[in-house]
VMD Tcl script that draws the C-alpha trace (Angstrom):
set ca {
  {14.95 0.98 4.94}
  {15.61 -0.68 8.24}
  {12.83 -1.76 10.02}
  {12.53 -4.79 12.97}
  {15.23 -6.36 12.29}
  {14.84 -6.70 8.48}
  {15.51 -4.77 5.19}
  {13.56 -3.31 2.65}
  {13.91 -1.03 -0.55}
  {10.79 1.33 -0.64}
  {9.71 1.90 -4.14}
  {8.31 5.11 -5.42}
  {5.43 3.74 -7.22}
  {4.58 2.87 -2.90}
  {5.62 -0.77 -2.88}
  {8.03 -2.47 -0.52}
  {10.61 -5.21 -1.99}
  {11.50 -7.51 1.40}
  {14.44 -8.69 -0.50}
  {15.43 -11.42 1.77}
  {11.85 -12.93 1.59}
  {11.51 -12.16 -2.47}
  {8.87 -10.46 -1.46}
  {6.54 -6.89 -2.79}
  {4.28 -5.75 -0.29}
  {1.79 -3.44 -1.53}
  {-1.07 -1.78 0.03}
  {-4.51 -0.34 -0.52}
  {-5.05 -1.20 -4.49}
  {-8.86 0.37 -4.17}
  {-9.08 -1.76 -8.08}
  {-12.22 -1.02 -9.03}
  {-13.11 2.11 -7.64}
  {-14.15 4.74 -10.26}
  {-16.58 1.72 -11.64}
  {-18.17 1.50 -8.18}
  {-18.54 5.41 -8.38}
  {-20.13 5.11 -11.78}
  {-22.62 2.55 -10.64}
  {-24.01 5.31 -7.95}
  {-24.17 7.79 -10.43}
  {-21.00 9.56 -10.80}
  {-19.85 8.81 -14.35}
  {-15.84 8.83 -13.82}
  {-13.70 7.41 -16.10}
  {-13.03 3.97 -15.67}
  {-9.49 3.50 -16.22}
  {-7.60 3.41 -12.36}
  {-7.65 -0.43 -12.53}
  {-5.60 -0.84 -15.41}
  {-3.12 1.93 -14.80}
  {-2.74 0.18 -11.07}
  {-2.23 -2.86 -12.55}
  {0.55 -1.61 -15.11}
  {2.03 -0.13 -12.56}
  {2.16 -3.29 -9.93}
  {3.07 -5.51 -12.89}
  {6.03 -3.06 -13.80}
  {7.53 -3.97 -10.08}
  {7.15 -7.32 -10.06}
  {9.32 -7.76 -13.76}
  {11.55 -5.24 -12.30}
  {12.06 -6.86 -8.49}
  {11.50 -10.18 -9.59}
  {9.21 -11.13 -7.23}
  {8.46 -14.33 -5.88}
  {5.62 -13.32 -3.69}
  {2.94 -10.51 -3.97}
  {1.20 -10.06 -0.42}
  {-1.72 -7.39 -0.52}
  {-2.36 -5.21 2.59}
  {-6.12 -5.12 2.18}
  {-8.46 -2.85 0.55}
  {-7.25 -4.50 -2.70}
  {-10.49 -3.70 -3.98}
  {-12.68 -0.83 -3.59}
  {-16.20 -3.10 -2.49}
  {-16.48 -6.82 -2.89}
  {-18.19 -7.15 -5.76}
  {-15.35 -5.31 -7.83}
  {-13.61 -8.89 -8.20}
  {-16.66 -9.21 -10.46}
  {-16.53 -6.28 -12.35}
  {-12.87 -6.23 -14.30}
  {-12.81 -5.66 -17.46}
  {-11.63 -8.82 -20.01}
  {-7.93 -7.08 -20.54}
  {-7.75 -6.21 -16.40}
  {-9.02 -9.45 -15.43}
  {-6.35 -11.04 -18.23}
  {-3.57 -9.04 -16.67}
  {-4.29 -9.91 -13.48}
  {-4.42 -13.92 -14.24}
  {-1.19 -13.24 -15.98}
  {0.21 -11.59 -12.81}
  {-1.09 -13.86 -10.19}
  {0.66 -17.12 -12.39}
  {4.09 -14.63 -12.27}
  {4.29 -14.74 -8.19}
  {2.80 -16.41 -5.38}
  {-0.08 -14.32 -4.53}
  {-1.79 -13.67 -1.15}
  {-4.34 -11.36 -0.94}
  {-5.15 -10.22 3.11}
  {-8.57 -8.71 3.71}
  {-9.29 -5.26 4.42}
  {-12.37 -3.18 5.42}
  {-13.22 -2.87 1.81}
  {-12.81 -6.14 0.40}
  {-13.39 -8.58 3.73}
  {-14.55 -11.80 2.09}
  {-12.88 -14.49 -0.25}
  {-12.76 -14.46 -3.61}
  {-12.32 -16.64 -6.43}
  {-9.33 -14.62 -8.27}
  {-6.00 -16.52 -8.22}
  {-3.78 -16.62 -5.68}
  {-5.12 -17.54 -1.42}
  {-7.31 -15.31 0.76}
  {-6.20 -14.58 4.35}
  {-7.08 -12.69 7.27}
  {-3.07 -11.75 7.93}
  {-0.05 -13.53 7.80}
  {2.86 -13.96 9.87}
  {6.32 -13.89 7.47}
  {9.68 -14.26 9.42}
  {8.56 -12.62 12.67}
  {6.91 -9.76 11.33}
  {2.80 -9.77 11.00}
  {1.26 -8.29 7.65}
  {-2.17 -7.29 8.15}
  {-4.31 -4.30 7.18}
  {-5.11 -2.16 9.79}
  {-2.74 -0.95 12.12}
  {-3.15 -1.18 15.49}
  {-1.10 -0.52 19.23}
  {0.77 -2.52 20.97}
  {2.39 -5.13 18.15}
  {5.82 -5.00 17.07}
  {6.84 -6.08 13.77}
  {3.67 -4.76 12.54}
  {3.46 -3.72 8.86}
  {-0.27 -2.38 7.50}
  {-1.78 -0.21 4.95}
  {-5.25 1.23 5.20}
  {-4.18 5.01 6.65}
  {-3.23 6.16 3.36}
  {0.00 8.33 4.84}
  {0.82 11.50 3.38}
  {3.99 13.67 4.94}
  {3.96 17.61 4.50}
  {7.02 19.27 4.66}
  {7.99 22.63 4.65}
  {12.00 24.04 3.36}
  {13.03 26.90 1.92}
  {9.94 28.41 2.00}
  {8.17 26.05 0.13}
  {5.91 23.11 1.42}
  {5.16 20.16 -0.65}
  {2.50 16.51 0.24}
  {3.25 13.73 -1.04}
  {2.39 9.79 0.18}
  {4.74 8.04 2.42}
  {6.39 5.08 4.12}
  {6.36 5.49 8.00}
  {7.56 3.54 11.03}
  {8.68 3.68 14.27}
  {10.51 0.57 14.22}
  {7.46 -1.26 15.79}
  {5.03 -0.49 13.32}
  {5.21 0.49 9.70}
  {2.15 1.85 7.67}
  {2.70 1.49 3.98}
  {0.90 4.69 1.28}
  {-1.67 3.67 -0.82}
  {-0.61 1.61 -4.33}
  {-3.96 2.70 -6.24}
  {-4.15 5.35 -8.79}
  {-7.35 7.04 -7.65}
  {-6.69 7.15 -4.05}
  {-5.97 9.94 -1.58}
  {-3.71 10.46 1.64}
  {-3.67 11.78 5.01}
  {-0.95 13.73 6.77}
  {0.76 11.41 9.59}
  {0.24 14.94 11.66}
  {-3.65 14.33 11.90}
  {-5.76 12.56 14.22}
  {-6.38 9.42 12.87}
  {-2.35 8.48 13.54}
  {-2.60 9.71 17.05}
  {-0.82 7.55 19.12}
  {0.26 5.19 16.79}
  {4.23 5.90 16.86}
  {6.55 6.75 19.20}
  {7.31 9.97 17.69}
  {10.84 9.93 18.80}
  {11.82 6.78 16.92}
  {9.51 7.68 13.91}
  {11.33 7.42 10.08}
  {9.38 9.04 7.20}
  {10.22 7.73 3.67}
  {8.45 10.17 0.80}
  {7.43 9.69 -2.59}
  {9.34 11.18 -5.16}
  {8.55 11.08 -9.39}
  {11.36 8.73 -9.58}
  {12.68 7.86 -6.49}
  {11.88 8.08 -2.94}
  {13.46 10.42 -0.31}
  {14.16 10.20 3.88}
  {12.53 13.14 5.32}
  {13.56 14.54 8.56}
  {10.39 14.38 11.10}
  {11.68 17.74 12.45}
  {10.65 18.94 8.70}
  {7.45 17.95 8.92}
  {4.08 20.33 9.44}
  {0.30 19.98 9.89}
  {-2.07 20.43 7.03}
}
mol new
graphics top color blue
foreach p $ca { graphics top sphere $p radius 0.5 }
foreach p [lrange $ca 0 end-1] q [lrange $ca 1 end] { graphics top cylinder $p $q radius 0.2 }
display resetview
């Protein structure tokens, strides 16, 4: 994938390897987020955390790594940096000694915390900004929080599943956790985010991921 300027192999578990940079981006981890539903009464099982974790630990052995920068949302509410479990909490300490780690704040999880790795609000990497929330106006953006989803319809069959999108000015990243949803790119809260003309969809597939034509895609 080919975006500003730079590089990058899109990963179907939703990750992006910056090769140059040594670098997996990753985006809305929500860790944490079926415990937070069981402490306000819904009694889920509490097991997205570690199969996140798995997963993200699976791409960094695999890439080789040298940097892990989180898009935000990494955690479902604050105080789920309290609430790991011994073995999540030991996989994570393992994980954050494999890589440098920088974790960027989202709407979810906006303060420090004490876990390893550094805290910030964004960062700047190479001439592209890494933040969580995408916005107008910035090129070189790259962001998480919308969660994108493409629908497509062929041969008389439609099929949703996350995505990568960009427009060559901004890209928006799916969501890495294992309990969260998506939104079509079609619906409102995208509106006016891309220049449709220039806009490149990358999809999810089991094992690998697949360009989609935007011509392909429908609302829903």
């Amino acid at each position: 994938m080919r975006f500003a300027g730079h590089n990058f192999e899109p990963l179907p578990s939703g990750a992006l390897f910056w090769h140059a940079q040594r670098t997996l981006l990753v985006a809305d981890l929500h860790l944490e987020k079926m415990s937070s539903f069981a402490r306000r009464g819904q009694m889920l099982p509490p097991y997205d955390t570690g199969m996140t974790l798995a997963r993200l630990e699976a791409d960094m052995r695999r890439t080789g790594a040298q940097r892990l920068v989180a898009l935000g949302d990494s955690f479902h509410r604050d105080e789920g940096t309290t609430t790991l479990s011994d073995v999540d909490r030991a996989r994570l300490d393992t994980m954050t000694d494999m890589a440098e780690w920088l974790w960027l704040s989202g709407n979810h999880d906006p303060r420090p915390h004490a876990l390893g790795g550094q805290c910030l609000p964004e960062l700047e990497l190479d001439g592209l900004l890494l933040t969580h929330e995408p916005r107008r106006g910035t090129v070189g953006l790259v962001a998480g929080h919308l969660h994108p989803a493409a629908h497509i319809y062929m041969e008389g069959r439609s099929t949703r599943r996350p995505c990568f999108v960009h427009d060559n000015r901004l890209m928006i990243l799916p969501a890495y956790g294992s309990s969260t949803g998506s939104i079509n790119i079609l619906s409102t809260p995208f509106f006016g985010l891309f220049h449709l003309e220039a806009l490149e969809v990358t999809m999810l597939g089991r094992d690998r991921t697949y360009p989609v034509s935007p011509k392909r895609l429908v609302r829903g």
